[in-house]
N, C-alpha and C positions, 0 to 999 in steps of 0.2 A: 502496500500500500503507500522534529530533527530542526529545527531551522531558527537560526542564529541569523539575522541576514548582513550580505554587504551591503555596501552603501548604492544608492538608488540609480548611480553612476553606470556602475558593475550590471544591474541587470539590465539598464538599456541597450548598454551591450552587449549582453547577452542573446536578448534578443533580437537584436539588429542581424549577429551574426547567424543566430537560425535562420533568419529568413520569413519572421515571423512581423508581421506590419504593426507596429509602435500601438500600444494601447492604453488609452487612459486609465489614471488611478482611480480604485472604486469611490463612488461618491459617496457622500457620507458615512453611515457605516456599517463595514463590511459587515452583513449578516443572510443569515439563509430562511427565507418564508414565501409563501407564496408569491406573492409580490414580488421579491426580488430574483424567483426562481423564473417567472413568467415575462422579463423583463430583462431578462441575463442575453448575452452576447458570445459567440463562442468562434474565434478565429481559428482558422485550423487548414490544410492544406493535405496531398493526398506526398505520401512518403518522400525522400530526396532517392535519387542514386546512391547506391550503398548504406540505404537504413538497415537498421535489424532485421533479420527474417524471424518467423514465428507467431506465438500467439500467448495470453494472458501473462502482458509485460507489468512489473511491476516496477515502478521508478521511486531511488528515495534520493533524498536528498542532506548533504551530511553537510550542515553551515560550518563544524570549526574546520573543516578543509577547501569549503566550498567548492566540494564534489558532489556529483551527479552519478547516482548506479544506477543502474538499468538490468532485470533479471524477465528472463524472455521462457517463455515453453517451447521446443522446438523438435522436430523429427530431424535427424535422430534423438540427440541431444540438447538440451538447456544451454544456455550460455548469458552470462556475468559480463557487464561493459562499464566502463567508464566514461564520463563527458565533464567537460567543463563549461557545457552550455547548457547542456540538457538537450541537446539537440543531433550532434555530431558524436557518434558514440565507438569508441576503442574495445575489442572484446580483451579482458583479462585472462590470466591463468586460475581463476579461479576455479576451483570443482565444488559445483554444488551436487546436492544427497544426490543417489544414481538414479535414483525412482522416481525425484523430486516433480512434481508441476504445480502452478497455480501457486504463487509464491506473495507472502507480505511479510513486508519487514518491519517490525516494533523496536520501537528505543526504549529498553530500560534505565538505564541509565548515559552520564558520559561515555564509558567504554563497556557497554553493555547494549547487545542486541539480540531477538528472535528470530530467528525467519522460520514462519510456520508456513506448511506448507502441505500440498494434498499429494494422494498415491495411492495408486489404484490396487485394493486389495487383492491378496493372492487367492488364486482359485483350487480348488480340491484337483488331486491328478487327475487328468482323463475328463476333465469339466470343459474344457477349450479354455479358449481367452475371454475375459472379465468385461462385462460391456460397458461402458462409459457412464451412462445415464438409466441404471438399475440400481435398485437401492440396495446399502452397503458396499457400491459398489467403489468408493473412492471415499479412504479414511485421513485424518486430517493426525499431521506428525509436524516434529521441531524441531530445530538446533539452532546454538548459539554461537556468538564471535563474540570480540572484544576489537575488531579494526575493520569489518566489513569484508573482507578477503578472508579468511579461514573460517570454516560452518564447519561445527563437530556436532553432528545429527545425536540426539537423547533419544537412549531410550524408549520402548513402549510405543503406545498408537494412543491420542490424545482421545478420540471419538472416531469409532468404527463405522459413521454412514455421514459422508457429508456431501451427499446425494452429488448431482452433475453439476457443471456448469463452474465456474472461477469463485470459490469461498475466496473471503476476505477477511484477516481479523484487523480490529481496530482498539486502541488504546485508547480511555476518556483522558483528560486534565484532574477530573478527578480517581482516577487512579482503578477503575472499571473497564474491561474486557468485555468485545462485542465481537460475534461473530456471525457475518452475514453468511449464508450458502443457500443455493437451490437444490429442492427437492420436489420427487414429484409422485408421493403418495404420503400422508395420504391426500394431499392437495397441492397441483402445481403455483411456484414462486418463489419469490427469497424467503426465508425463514431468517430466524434470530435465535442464538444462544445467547447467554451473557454466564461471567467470570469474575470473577474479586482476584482472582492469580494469575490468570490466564493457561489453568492446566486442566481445572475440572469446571465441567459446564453444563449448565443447567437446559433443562429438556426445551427443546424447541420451543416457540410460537412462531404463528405466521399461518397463512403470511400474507407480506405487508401489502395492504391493499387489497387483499385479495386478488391478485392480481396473477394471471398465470403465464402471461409474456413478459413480464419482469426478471431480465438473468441481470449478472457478471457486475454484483454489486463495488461500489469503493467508494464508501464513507469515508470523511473528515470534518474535523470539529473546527469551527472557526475562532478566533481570538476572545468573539464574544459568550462561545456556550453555545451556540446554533451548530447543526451538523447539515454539510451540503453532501450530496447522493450523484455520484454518475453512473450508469448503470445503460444498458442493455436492452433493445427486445430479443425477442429469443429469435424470430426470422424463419424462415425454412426456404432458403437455394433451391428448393426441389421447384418451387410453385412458384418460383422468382422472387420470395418476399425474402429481402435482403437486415440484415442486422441494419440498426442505426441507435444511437446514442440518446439517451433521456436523461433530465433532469429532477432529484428531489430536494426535498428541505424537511427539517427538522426540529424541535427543539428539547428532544429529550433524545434522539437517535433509535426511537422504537417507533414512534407513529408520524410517519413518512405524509406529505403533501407532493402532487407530481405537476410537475410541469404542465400543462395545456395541448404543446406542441413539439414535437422533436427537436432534441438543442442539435444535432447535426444528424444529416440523411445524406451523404454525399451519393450524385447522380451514378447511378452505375457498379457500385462498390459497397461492401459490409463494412461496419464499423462498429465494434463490440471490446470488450475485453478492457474497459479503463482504468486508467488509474490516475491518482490525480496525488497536488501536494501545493501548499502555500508556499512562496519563496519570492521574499522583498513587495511582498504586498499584492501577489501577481497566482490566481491560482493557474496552473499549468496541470493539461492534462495528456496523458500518452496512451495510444489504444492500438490496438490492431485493425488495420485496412486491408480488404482483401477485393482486388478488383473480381468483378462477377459471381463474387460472394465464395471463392474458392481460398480455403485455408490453408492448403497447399502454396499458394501465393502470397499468401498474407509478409507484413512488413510491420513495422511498428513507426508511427508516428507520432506528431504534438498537436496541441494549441493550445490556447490561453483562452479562460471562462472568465468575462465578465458580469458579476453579477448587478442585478438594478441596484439603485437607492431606496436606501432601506434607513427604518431608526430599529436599533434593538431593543424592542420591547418583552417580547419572550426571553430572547439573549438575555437582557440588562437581567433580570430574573436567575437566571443560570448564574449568573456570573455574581450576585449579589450570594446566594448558596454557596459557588466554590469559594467564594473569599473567606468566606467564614471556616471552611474546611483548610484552607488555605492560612488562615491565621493559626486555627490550630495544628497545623501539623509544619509550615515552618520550612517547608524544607524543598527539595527538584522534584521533579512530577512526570518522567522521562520529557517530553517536548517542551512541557512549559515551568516555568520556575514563579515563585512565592515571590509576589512585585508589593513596594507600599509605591500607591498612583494617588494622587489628590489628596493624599490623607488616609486611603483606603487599602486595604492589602488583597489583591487580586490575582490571579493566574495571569502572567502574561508570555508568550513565546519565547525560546532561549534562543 
């Protein structure tokens, strides 16, 4: 599915150099609700020459280096890249888990990381090979680093069904474990676990919306307490109906509001598999593009999500609650760190 930012300088440039057309800074203040979900902007372009191939990329972004990783599903194999833009990506020597796909990565701490990740369960001899989107058919496992380049996979299998489709887990500010995944009995959509460790997790609900073309969820919680959703319809290539990209909003990260309209449909081509991350004020999202909705083709590309103006009134809410958790506890929160702002002691971004 981390950020310190540089200075406002650095990610002009940043973007300049992707190739991505200059975009103004959110108006008032950044938060996720109807309104600003229905109201949002979303620039985006179809892959460069030599992007990434594959499919459910997950991009993080690590501010005290001011690096950009990039972790991709791919036939044969996965693969690990680095950017200094987010755009233009170096594959590394990294080896991730051998079985690994469908990858998100959590900050525990400064030198403290997750990468949980899915794997499709082994089958009894003489059963053939394990179908994709059968239930228990892909179980949700983890390993940790301490630099982003070496994952020593843990033990055990965390949950044994976490049905089709790209699971996501997500870390709160207050220190809560979310985990999106599709499933599709005993009703299709994303479901929700949630965690206080992020090892044991509590039995589904969902799902959200009830909504059953709803995949490839990637929540993030914004500065203010609001959580924005990009996410997936599910499509079917067979009948021409190609993937394209949605927008939700939040404000507790269980009961979801959807956008009205697709936030990107590119002519001709699927576009599924998101992931998204705040960085210098700018959310940035990377997803998989497959001209004629063929995954075998697919590549990995960006854009940048504008959301409306908005005031946070929900957010303000949120954020009045983690202050308080915030005072008492004192202390880093993986992404965000214990700020005193105006007099008040609040969650704010590290």
């Amino acid at each position: 599915m981390s950020i310190v930012r540089p200075a406002a300088l650095t990610a002009a440039v940043a973007l300049a150099a992707s190739g991505l057309a200059a975009v103004p800074a959110q108006a008032d203040t950044l938060t996720a609700n109807a309104g600003t979900i229905n109201s949002a902007t979303f620039a985006a372009s179809p892959p460069p020459p030599g992007a990434p191939t594959g499919v459910s990329p997950e991009a993080f972004y690590d501010a005290a280096t001011g690096t950009y990783y990039l972790l991709t599903t791919g036939q044969p194999r996965s693969v690990q890249y680095t950017s200094r833009d987010g755009s233009s990506w170096t594959p590394t020597a990294t080896v991730l888990p051998d079985k690994g796909l469908d990858w998100s990565i959590v900050q525990e701490g400064p030198s403290s990381y997750r990468l949980y990740y899915a794997e499709m369960a082994p089958t009894a001899p003489g059963s053939g090979p394990q179908q994709p989107c059968t239930p228990g058919s892909k179980v949700l496992k983890y390993a940790t680093s301490s630099d982003l380049q070496t994952w020593t996979v843990q033990p055990g299998t965390l949950l044994g069904d976490v049905g089709c489709g790209v699971p996501h887990v997500m870390k709160t500010s207050a220190g809560q474990y979310f985990l999106y995944f599709n499933k599709r009995v005993p009703q299709e959509g994303v479901w929700i676990s949630t965690s206080s460790d992020g090892l044991s997790w509590s039995a589904p609900t969902g799902p959200i919306n009830g909504d059953d073309q709803l995949v490839d969820p990637a929540p993030l919680e914004l500065p203010d307490g609001t959580f924005v959703m990009v996410a997936s319809t599910r499509g079917n290539p067979m009948n021409g109906e190609l993937q394209y990209l949605q927008l939700l909003a939040s404000s507790d990260a269980v009961t979801w509001v959807k956008r009205t309209k697709p936030l990107y449909a590119p002519s001709g081509a699927g576009a599924f598999d998101p992931s998204i991350e705040l960085v210098d004020g700018k959310l940035r999202v990377w997803f998989g593009y497959s001209p004629g909705g063929s995954y075998d083709a697919a590549a990995i590309t960006d854009g940048v999500l504008t959301l409306g103006p908005g005031k946070s009134s929900s957010g303000a809410a949120v954020k009045a609650k983690a202050g308080k958790k915030c005072a008492k506890k004192g202390a880093k929160s993986g992404k965000f760190v214990c700020k005193k702002v105006k007099g008040k002691l609040i969650w704010k971004r590290r």
